[in-house]
C-alpha atoms as a printed R data frame, in Angstrom:
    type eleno elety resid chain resno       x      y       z
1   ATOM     1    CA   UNK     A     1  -2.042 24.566  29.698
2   ATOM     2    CA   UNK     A     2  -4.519 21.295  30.243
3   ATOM     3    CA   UNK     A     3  -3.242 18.409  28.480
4   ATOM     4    CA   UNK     A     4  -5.253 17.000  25.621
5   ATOM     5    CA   UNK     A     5  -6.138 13.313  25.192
6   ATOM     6    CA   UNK     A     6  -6.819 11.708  22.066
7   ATOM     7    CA   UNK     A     7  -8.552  8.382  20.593
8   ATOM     8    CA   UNK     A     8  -8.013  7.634  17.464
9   ATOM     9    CA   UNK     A     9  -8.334  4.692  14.445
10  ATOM    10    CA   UNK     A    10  -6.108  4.253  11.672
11  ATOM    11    CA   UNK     A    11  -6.980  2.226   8.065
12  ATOM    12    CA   UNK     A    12  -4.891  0.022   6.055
13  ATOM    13    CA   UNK     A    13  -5.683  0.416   2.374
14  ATOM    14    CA   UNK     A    14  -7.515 -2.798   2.818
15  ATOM    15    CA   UNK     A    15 -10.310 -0.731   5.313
16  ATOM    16    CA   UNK     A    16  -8.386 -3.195   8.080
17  ATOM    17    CA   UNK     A    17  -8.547 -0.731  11.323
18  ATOM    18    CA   UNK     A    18  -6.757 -0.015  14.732
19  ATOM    19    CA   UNK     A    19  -8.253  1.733  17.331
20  ATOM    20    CA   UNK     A    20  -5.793  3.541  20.081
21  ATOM    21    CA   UNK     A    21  -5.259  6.551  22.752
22  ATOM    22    CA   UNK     A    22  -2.923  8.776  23.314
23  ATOM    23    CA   UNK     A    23  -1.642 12.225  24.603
24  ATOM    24    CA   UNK     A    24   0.094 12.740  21.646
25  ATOM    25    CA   UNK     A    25  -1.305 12.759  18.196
26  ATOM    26    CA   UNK     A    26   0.894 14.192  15.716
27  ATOM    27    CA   UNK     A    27   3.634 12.129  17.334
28  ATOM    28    CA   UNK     A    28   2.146  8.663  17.702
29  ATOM    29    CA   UNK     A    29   0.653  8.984  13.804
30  ATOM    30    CA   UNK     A    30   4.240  9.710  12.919
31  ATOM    31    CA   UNK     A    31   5.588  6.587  14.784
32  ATOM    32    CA   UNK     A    32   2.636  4.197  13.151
33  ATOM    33    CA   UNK     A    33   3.594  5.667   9.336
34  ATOM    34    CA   UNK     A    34   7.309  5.040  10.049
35  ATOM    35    CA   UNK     A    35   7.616  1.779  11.572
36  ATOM    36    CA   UNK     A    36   8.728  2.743  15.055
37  ATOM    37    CA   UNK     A    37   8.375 -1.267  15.960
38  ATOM    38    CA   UNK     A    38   7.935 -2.920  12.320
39  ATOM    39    CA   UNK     A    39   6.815 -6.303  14.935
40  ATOM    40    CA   UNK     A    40   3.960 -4.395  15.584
41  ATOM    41    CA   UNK     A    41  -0.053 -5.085  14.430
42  ATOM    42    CA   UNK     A    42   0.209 -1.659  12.691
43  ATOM    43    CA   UNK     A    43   3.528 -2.330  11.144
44  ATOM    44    CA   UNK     A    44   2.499 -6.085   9.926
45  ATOM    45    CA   UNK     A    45  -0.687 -4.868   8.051
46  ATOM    46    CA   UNK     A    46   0.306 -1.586   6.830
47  ATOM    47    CA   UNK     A    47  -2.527  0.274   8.860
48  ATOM    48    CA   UNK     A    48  -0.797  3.356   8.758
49  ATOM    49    CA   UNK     A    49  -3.942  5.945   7.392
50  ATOM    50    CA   UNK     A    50  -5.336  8.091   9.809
51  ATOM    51    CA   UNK     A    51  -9.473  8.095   9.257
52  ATOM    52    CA   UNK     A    52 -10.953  9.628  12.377
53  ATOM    53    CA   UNK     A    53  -9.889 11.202  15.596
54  ATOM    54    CA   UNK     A    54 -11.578 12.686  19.207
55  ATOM    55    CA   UNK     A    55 -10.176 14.643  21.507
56  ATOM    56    CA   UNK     A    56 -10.688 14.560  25.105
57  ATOM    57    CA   UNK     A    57  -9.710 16.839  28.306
58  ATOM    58    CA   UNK     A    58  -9.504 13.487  30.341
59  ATOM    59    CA   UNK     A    59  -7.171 10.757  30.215
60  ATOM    60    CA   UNK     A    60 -10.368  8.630  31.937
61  ATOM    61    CA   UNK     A    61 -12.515  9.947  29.160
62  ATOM    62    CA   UNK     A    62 -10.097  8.725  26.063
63  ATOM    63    CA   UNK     A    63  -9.902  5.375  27.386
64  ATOM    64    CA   UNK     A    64 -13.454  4.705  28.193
65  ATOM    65    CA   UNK     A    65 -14.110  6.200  25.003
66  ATOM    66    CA   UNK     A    66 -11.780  3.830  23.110
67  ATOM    67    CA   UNK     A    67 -12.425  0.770  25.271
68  ATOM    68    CA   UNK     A    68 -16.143  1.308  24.163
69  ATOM    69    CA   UNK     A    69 -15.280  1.754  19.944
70  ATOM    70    CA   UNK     A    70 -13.136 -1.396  20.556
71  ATOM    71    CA   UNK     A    71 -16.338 -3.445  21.892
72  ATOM    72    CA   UNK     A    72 -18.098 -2.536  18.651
73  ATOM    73    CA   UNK     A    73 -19.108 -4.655  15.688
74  ATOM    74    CA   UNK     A    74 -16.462 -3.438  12.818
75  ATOM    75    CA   UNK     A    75 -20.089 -2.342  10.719
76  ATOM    76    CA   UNK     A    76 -20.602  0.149  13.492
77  ATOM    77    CA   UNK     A    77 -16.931  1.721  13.158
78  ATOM    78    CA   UNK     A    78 -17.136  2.008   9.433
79  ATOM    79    CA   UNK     A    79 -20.306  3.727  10.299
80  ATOM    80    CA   UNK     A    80 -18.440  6.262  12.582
81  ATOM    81    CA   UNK     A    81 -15.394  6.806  10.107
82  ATOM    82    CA   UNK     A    82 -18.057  7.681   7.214
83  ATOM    83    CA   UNK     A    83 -19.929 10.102   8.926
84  ATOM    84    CA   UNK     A    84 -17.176 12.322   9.385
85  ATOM    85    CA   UNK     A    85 -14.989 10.950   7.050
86  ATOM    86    CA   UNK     A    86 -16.650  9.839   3.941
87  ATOM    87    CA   UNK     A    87 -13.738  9.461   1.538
88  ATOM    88    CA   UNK     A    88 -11.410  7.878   3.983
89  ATOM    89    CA   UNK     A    89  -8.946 10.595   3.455
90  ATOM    90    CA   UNK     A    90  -5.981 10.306   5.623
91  ATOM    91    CA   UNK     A    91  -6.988 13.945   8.167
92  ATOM    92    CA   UNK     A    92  -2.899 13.580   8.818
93  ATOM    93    CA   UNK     A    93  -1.831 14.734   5.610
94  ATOM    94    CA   UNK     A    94  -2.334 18.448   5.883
95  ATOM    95    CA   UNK     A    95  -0.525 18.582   9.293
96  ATOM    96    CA   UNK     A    96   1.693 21.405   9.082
97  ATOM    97    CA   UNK     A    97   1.018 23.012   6.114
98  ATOM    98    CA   UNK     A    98   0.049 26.543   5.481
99  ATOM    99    CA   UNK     A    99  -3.234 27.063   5.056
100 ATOM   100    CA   UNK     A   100  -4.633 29.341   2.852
101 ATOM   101    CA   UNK     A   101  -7.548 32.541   3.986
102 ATOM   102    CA   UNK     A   102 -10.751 31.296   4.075
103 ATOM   103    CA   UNK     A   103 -13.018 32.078   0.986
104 ATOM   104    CA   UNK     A   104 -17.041 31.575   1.236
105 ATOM   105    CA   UNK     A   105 -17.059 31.275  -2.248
106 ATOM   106    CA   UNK     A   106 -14.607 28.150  -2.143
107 ATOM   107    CA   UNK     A   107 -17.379 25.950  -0.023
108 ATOM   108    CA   UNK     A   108 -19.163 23.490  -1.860
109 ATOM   109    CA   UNK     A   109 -22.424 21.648  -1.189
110 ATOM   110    CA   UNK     A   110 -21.543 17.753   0.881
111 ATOM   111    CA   UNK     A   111 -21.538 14.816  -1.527
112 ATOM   112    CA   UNK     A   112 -23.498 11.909  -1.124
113 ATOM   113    CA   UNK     A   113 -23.143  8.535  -2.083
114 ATOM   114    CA   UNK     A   114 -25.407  7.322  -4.817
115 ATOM   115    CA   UNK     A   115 -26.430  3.683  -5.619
116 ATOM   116    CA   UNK     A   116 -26.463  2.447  -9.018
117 ATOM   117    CA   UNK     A   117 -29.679  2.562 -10.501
């Protein structure tokens, strides 16, 4: 079975964001949410909230890929977190739980943002 590759950007409560790589989702989430090395850049600021993810067939790919989000201006990232992620919810939190049958009648229209009038 091919290997998957991952890039990935986790949120501190304050919107302060780290972008990384690796081979190993589930498991690298679990070491930023516990602390695995509480000297770390993750550890110090609490950015802990996973916001947005990719997955790649090549290692190459992943890195290019997350050498290219890093070179962005932090408006562009927030701009790639909200289109798939609007709410900021942390997309680790369902990880291993059951999930239910799907149910057309259960989908609801997107929401948009709406400015103050």
């Amino acid at each position: 079975m091919p290997e998957t590759y991952y890039i990935y950007i986790l949120a501190s409560s304050f919107q302060k964001l780290y972008t990384g790589v690796t081979n190993n989702l589930p498991h690298r989430i679990h070491q930023h949410k516990t602390d695995k090395n509480p000297e770390s850049h993750t550890a110090r600021y609490k950015i802990n909230k996973l916001v947005y993810y990719e997955p790649f067939q090549y290692i190459q790919d992943a890195i290019a890929r997350e050498t290219q989000i890093k070179g962005w201006l932090r408006i562009k990232k927030l701009q790639l977190i909200v289109a798939t992620n609007p709410t900021w919810r942390d997309l680790s939190l369902d990880w291993g739980q059951p999930t239910g049958p799907f149910n057309e009648a259960n989908l609801r229209p997107p929401q948009t943002f709406r400015r103050p009038k």
